[in-house]
C-alpha positions in Angstrom: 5.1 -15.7 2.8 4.6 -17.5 5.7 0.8 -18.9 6.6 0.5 -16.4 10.0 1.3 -13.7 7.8 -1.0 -14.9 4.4 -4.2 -15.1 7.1 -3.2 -11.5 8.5 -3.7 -9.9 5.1 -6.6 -11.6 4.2 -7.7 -10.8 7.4 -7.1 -6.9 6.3 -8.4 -7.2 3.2 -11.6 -8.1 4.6 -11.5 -5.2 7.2 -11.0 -3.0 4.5 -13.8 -4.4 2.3 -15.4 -4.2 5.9 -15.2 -0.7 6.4 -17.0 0.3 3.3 -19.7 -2.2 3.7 -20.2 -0.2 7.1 -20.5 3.3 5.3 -22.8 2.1 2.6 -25.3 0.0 4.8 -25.6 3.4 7.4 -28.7 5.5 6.6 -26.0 8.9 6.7 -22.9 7.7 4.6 -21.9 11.5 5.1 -22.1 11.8 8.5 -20.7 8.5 9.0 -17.5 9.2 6.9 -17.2 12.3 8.7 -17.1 10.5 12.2 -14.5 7.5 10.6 -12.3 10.4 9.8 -12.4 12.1 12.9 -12.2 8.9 14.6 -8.6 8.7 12.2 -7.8 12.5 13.1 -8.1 11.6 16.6 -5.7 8.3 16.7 -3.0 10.6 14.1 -3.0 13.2 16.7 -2.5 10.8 19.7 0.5 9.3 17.6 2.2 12.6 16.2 2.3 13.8 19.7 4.9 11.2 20.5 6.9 11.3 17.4 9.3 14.0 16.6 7.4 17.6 14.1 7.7 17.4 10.9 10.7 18.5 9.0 9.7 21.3 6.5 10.6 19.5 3.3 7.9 17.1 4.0 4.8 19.9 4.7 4.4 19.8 0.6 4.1 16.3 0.6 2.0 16.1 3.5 -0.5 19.0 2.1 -1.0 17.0 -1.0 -1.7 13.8 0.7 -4.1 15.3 3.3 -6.1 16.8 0.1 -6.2 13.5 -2.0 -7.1 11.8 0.7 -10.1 14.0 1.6 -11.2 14.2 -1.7 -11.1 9.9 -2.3 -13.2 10.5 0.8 -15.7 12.9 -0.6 -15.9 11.2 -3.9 -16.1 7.9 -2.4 -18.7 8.8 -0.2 -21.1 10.4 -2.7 -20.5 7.2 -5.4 -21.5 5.0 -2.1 -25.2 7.5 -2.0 -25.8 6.2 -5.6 -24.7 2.9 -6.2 -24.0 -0.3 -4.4 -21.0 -1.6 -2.7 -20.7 -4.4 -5.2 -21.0 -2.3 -8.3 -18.5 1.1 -6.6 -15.8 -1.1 -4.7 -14.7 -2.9 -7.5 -14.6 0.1 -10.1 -12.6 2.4 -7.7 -10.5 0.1 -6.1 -9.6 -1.4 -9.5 -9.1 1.7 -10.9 -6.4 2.7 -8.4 -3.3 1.0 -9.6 -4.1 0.8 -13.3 -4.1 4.7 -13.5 -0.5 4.5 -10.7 1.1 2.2 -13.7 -0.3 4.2 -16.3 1.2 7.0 -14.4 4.2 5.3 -13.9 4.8 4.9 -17.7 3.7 8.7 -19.1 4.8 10.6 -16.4 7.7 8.8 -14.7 9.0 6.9 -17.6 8.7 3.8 -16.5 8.6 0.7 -18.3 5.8 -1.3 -19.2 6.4 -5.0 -19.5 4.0 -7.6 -21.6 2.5 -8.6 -18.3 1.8 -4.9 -17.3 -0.2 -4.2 -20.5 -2.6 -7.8 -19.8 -3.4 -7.0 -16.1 -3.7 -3.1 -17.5 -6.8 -4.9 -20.2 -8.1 -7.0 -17.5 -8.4 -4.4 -15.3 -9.7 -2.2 -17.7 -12.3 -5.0 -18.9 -13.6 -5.6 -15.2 -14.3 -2.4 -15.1 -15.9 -1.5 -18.2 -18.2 -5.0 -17.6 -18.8 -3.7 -14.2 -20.0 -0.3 -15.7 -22.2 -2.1 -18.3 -24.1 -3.3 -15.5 -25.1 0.0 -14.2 -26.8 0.8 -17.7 -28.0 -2.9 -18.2 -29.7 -2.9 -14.8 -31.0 0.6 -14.6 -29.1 1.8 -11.9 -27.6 5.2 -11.3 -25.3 6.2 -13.5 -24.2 9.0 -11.8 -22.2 6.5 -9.6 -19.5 6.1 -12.3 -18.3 9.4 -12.4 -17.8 9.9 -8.3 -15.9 6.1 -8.0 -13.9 6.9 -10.9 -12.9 10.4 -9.3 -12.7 8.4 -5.8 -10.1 5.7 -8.0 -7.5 9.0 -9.2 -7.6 10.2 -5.9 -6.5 6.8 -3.9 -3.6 6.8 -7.5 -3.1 10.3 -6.3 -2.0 9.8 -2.6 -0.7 6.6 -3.4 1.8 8.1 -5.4 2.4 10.9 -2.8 2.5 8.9 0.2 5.1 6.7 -1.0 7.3 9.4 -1.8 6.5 11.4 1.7 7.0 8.5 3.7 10.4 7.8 2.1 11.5 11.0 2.3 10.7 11.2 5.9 12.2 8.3 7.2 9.5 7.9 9.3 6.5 6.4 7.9 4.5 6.3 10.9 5.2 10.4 11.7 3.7 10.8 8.2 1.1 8.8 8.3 -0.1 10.1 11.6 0.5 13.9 10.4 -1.6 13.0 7.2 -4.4 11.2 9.1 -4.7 14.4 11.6 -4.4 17.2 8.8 -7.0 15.0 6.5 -9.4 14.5 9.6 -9.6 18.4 9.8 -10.0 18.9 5.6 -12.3 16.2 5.6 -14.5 17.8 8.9 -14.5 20.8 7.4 -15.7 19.6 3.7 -18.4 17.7 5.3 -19.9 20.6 7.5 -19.9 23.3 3.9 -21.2 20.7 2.1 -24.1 19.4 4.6 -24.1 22.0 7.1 -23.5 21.3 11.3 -26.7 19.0 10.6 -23.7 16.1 10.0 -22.2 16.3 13.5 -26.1 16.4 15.3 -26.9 13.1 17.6 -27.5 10.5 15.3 -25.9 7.9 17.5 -26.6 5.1 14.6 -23.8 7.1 12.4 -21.4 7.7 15.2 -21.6 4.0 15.9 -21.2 3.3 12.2 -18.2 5.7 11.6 -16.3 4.8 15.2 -16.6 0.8 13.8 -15.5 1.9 10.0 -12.7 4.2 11.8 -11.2 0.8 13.6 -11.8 -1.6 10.7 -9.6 0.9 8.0 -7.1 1.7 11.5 -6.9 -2.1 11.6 -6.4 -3.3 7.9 -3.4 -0.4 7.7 -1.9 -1.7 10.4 -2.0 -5.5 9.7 -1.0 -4.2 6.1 2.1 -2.2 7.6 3.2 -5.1 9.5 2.9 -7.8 7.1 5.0 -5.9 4.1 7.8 -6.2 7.2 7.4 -9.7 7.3 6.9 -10.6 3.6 7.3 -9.3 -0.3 5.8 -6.0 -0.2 4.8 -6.4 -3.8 2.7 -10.2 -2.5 1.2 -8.0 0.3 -0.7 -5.5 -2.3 -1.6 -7.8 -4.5 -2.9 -10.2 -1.7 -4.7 -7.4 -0.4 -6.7 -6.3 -3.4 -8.5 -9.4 -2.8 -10.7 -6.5 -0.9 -12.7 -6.4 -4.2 -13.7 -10.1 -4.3 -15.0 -9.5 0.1 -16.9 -6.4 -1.1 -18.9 -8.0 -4.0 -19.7 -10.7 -1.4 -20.5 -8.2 1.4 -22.9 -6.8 -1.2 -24.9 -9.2 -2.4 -25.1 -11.6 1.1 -25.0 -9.1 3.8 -26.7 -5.5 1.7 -29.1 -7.9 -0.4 -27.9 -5.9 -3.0 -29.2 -7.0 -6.8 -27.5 -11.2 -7.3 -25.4 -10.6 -10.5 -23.2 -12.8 -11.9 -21.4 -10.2 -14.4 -20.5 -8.3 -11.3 -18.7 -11.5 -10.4 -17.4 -11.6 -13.7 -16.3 -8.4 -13.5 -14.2 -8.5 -10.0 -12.7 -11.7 -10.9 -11.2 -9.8 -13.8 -10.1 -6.7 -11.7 -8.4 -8.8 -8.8 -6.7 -10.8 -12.0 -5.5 -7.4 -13.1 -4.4 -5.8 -10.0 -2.4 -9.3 -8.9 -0.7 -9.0 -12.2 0.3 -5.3 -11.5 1.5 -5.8 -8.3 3.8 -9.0 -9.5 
C-alpha cells in the first residue's frame, strides 16, 4: 500500500468516525439522521439516473440491503440518544465483523483459523470492557441493546451488499439503487416514529445532517477507490481504525466522561478487527 493511498483511508476513517460525531453532538440525532439519509437518497438517485435499471435478480438483494441499512440507522440513532460516541462507536462498530466471521463459520461453513478465534476474544473482550463501563459509570444501559442491534444490522448488509454488488456487476448501480430505496425506508421510519415534527425548520439539524451526509458520501468513496489501488482486505482493516478517531472525537471534541478503560477497550477492538480482516 502505497503512502497516497495509506493517508486516503485514514483520511476516511476519520470522516466516518466524523460523521457520527456530527449526529451525536446535534440537539435532534433523529432529525439529523433523517436529513443525512435524504441527503444519501438524493446523491443515489442523481447516480441511478445515469446508470442502466436494475436487473430483476438483484431487486431481492437490493430490498434486503435497503432494510438493514435503515434499521443500522434506526438503531444507531436511538443508541446515539442514550450513550456517548466513545462508549456506542466502538461496541457497534466492533461488533460488525466479529458476528460476519461468526457468520461466516455457522452459516457459510467457513473456516476458522487460530488467528480468527484471537481477534474473535479480543474483539469480544473490547467490547464486554467497553460495556462494563456503562454499569461502572452509571450510564444508560439501555445503550447496549440499540448498538448491539445497530452492530447485526451493519453484519447484515455487509453480508448482503457484497453478494448484490457481485452479482450485479455493477457496484456503483447497486449502491446508488440501495442508497435511494434506503433514503425513502429510512424517511418514512423517521416520520411514524416522530411524526412530520422531524422534517420542521430546525436549520441546526439540516446543517448537521447535509455535513454527516458528505462526510459518510466521502469516506465510501475514498474507501471504494482505495480497495482499487491496494489489498482490499488492508483497506478494512486500516479503516476500522474509525473506532480509535471516535473515542478521541468523544472525549476531546464532546467532553464526554475521560476514561481510560474506554481506551483500553478500543485498542482491543481495532486489535480484533485488524486480525479479522488479515
Amino acid at each position: 500500500m502505497s503512502g497516497g493511498v495509506f493517508l486516503a483511508v485514514l483520511f476516511a476513517a476519520f470522516l466516518h468516525a466524523s460523521w457520527n460525531a456530527v449526529i451525536k453532538v446535534g440537539s435532534d440525532k433523529l432529525r439529523a439522521m433523517f436529513v443525512m439519509s435524504s441527503a444519501q437518497g438524493m446523491m443515489g438517485l442523481l447516480i441511478a439516473l445515469t446508470l442502466p435499471f436494475p436487473a430483476r435478480r438483484l431487486w431481492p438483494w437490493l430490498v434486503f440491503s435497503m432494510v438493514f441499512h435503515s434499521a443500522y440507522k434506526a438503531f444507531l440513532t436511538l443508541a446515539y440518544e442514550r450513550g456517548d460516541l466513545s462508549r456506542v462507536y466502538p461496541i457497534a462498530r466492533g461488533a460488525a465483523p466479529m458476528l460476519v466471521a461468526i457468520i461466516g463459520f455457522l452459516a457459510l461453513g467457513e473456516r476458522l483459523q487460530s488467528l480468527d478465534l484471537i481477534a474473535i476474544l479480543l474483539v469480544g473482550g473490547g467490547i464486554l470492557l467497553m460495556a462494563r463501563g456503562v454499569f461502572s459509570h452509571g450510564e444508560s444501559r439501555a445503550l447496549l441493546p440499540f448498538a448491539l442491534a445497530s452492530a447485526a444490522m451493519t453484519a447484515g448488509y455487509s453480508l448482503v451488499d457484497g453478494s448484490g454488488a457481485r452479482l450485479s456487476g455493477q457496484p456503483g448501480q447497486f449502491v446508488a439503487w440501495m442508497f435511494l430505496m434506503d433514503g425513502m425506508l429510512f424517511a418514512a421510519w423517521a416520520v411514524w416514529h416522530r411524526g412530520r415534527v422531524v422534517v420542521s425548520r430546525d436549520w441546526p439539524s439540516w446543517r448537521a445532517g447535509i455535513i454527516a451526509g458528505a462526510a459518510s458520501y466521502g469516506a465510501y468513496a475514498i474507501a471504494v477507490w482505495a480497495m482499487a489501488r491496494a489489498p482490499i482486505a488492508l483497506v478494512a482493516a486500516l479503516r476500522e481504525s474509525s473506532v480509535l478517531f471516535a473515542v478521541l472525537l468523544g472525549l476531546v471534541l464532546l467532553r464526554e466522561r475521560p476514561d481510560r478503560g474506554k481506551l483500553a477497550a478500543a485498542v482491543l477492538i481495532v486489535a480484533g478487527v485488524v486480525l479479522i480482516r488479515l
